[in-house]
C-alpha positions, 0 to 999 in steps of 0.5 A, a space after each residue: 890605222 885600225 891598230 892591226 899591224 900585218 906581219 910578215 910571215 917566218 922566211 922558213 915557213 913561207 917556203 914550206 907554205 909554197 910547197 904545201 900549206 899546213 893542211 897538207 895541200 899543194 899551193 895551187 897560186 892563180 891570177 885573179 881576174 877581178 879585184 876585191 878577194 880579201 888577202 889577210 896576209 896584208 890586210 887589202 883587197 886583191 887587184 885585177 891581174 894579181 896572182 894569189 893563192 889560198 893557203 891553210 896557215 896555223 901559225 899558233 900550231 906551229 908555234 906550238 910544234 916548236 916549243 912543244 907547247 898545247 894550243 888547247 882550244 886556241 887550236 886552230 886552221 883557217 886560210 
């Protein structure tokens, strides 16, 4: 172990991600038709047949609109 340990994502915020990600975009899921896409929700390279989807996930952002703190520069947006 590299010292990483995946999280889950929030139950909510995964439902709200399956409609539209935090960039406002519809989730738009697909089957890979070959291995190797690397997926960060698990830290491991997708597998043939496997479907997934490119989601925009700001989980600081969020934590920020929730408390009603600033993320300041750590502000960020990424798949």
């Amino acid at each position: 172990m590299t010292g990483h340990q995946p999280r889950p994502i929030d139950p909510a915020a995964l439902a709200e991600l399956r409609a539209a990600d935090d960039a406002g975009r519809p989730c738009r899921p697909y089957t890979a038709t070959e291995g190797g896409h690397p997926l960060r929700c698990c830290l491991r390279g997708s597998e043939p047949g496997e479907r997934i989807a490119l989601v925009s996930y700001a989980p600081l952002r969020r934590w920020a609109a929730a408390t009603g703190a600033s993320p300041g520069a750590y502000d960020e947006q990424g798949p």
